[in-house]
C-alpha positions as CSV (number, residue, x, y, z in Angstrom):
1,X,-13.1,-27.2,17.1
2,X,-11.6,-24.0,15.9
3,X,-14.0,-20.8,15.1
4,X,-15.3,-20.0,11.9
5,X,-14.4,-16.9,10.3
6,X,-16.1,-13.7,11.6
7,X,-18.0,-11.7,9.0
8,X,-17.5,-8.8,10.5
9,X,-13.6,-8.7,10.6
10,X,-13.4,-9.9,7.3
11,X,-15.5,-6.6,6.7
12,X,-13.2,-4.2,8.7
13,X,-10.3,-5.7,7.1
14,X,-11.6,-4.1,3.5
15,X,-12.6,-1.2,4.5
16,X,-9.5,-0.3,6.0
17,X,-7.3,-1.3,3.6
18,X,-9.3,0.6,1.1
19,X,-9.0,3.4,3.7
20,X,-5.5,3.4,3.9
21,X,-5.4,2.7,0.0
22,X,-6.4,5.9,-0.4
23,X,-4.6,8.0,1.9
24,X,-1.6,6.8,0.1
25,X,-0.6,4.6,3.5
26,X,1.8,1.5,3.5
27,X,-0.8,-1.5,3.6
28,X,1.0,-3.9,5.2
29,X,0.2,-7.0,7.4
30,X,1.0,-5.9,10.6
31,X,-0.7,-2.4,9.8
32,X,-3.3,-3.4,8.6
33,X,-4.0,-6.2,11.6
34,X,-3.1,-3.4,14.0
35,X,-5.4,-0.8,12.4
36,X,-8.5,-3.5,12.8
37,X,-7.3,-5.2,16.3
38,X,-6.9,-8.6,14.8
39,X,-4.1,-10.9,14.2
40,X,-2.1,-10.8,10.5
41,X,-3.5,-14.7,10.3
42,X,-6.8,-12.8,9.9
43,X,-5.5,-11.9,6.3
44,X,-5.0,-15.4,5.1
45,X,-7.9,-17.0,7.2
46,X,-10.4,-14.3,4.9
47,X,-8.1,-13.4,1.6
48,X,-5.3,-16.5,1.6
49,X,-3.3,-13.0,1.9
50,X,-2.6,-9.4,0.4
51,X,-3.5,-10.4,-2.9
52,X,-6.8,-12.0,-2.0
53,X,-7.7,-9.0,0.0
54,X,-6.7,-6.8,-2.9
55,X,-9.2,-8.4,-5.5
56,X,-11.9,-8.6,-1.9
57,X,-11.6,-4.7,-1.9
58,X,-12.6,-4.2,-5.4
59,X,-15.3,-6.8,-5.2
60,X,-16.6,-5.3,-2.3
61,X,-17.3,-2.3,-3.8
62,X,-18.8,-3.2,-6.8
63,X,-21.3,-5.8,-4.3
64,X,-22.2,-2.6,-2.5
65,X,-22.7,-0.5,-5.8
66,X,-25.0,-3.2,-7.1
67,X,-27.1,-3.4,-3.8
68,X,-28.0,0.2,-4.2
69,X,-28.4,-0.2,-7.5
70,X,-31.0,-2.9,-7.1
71,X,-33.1,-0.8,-4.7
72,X,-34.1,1.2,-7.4
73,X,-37.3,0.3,-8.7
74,X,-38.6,0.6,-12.2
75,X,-41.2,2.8,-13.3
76,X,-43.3,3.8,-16.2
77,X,-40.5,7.0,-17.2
78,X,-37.5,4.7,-18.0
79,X,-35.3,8.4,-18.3
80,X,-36.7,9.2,-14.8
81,X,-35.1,5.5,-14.1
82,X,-32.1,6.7,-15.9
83,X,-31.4,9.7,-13.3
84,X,-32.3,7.7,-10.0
85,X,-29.7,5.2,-10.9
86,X,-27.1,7.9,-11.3
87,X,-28.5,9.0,-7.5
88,X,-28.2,5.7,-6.2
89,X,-24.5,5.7,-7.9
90,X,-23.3,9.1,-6.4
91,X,-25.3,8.0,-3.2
92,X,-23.0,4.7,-2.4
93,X,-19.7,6.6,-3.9
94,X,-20.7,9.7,-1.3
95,X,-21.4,7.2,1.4
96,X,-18.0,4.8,0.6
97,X,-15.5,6.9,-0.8
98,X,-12.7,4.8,-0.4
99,X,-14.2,1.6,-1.6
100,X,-15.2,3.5,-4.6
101,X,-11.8,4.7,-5.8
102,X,-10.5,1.6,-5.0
103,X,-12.6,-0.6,-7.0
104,X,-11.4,1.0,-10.2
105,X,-8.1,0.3,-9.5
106,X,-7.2,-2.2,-11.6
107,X,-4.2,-3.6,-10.4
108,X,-5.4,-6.0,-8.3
109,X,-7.6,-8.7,-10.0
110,X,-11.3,-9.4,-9.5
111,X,-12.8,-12.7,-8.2
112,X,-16.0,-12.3,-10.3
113,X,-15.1,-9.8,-13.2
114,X,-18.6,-9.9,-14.4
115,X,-19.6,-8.3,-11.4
116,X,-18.2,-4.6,-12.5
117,X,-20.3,-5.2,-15.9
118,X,-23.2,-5.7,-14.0
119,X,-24.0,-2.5,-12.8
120,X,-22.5,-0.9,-16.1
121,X,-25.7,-3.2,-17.5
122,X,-28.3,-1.9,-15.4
123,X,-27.8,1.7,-16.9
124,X,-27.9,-0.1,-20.4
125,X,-31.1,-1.8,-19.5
126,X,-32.6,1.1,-18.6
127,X,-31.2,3.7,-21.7
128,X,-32.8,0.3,-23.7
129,X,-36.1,1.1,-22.4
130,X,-35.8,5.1,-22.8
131,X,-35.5,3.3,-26.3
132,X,-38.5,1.2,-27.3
133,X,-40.3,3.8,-24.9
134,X,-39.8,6.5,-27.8
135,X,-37.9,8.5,-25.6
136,X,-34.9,8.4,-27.1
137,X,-34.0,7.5,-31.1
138,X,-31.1,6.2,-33.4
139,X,-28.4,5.6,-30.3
140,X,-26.7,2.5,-28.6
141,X,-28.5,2.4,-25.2
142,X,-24.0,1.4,-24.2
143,X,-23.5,4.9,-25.6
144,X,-25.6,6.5,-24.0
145,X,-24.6,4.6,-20.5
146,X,-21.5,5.1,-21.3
147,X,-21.5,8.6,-21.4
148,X,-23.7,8.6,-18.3
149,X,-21.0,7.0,-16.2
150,X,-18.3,9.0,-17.6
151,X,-19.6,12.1,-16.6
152,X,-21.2,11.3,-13.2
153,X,-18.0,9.3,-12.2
154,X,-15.4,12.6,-13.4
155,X,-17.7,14.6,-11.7
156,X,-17.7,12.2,-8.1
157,X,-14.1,12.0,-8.2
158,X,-14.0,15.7,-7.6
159,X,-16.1,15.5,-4.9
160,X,-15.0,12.7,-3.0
161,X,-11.2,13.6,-3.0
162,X,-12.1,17.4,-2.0
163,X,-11.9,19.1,-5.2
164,X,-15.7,20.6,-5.1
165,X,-18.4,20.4,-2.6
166,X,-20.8,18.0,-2.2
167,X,-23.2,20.4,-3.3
168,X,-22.2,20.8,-6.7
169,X,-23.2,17.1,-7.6
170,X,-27.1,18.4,-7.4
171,X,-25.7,21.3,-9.2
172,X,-24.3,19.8,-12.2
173,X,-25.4,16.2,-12.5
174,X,-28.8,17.2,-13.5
175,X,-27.8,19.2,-16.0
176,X,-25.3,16.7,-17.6
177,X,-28.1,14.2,-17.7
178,X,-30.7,16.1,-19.6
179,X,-27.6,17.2,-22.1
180,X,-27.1,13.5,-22.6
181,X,-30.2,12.1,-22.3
182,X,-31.5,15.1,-24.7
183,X,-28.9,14.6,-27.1
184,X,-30.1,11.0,-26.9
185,X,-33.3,12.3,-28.8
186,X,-35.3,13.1,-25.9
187,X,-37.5,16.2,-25.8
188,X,-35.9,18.5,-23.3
189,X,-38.3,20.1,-21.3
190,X,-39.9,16.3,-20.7
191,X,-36.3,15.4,-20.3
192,X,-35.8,18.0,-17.8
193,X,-38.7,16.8,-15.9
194,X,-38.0,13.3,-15.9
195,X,-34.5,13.9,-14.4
196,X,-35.5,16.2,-11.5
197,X,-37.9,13.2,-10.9
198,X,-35.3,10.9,-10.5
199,X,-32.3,12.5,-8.8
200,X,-34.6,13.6,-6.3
């Protein structure tokens, strides 16, 4: 009776390929079996080949982003909410940079498209709330996620490829927020508050 598939190759297979993805690396088979001490079979026993494990990279990374996502909880101070989402964000793009460039690289398909709207939702959920909470007036809760993401995801880029430090995330993100979120119709010095509540 042969073995079933092992989770945790199937695992290392992504994250390496995403690694190598990104250091601008041939991704081959053999490489990429090498690189993980498996056999090239492993590719099509887990992806049904190169372009299954393509679209798994992507996937994977927009899985892990909506994990993080997901352990944010709620609370009362929906902008608050708005600001600990974007730290959850920057937290799992800091933690897996090279799953996080590679899951916006759109030339490999996705299994579950719907997946990469999801987390895209959650911030809209949330500016919603900011909304009917008072907190923000006359705007498209997508607006304002939109320009949430935007910003935070310009400003990870440069962090995560070695362009500026780490520390200039806790520098600057706060401030974009309460720009945004202000400019959403939110009073600024309760804004202010709010997001040094929720990035932490």
């Amino acid at each position: 009776m042969p073995r079933p598939p092992d989770p945790a190759v199937r695992t290392a297979l992504i994250e390496q390929a995403a690694a190598m993805l990104v250091a601008r690396e041939p991704v081959t088979l053999r490489a990429l079996a090498t690189r993980v001490g498996t056999s090239t079979m492993a590719v099509y026993t887990h992806f049904d080949g190169m372009t299954g494990l393509w679209g798994a990279v992507r996937q994977e990374g927009f899985a892990r982003l909506a994990r993080r996502l997901a352990d944010v909880a709620a609370t009362d101070d929906p902008v608050r909410d708005l600001a600990a989402l974007g730290a959850a964000y920057a937290a799992n793009a800091i933690e897996h940079p090279a799953l996080y460039r590679a899951m916006f690289d759109a030339a490999a398909d996705l299994p579950d498209p719907e997946s990469a709207g999801a987390a895209f939702g959650v911030l809209v959920a949330a500016a919603g709330r900011a909304l009917e909470a008072g907190r923000f007036r006359d705007v498209d809760p997508a607006a304002v996620a939109t320009r949430q993401w935007a910003s935070g995801h310009g400003l990870l880029l440069l962090v995560i490829s070695g362009v500026l430090p780490r520390e200039a995330l806790d520098e600057h993100v706060p401030a974009l927020l309460t720009a945004i979120f202000s400019a959403a119709g939110d009073d600024p010095g309760r804004c202010a508050a709010s997001v040094r509540a929720g990035w932490g």
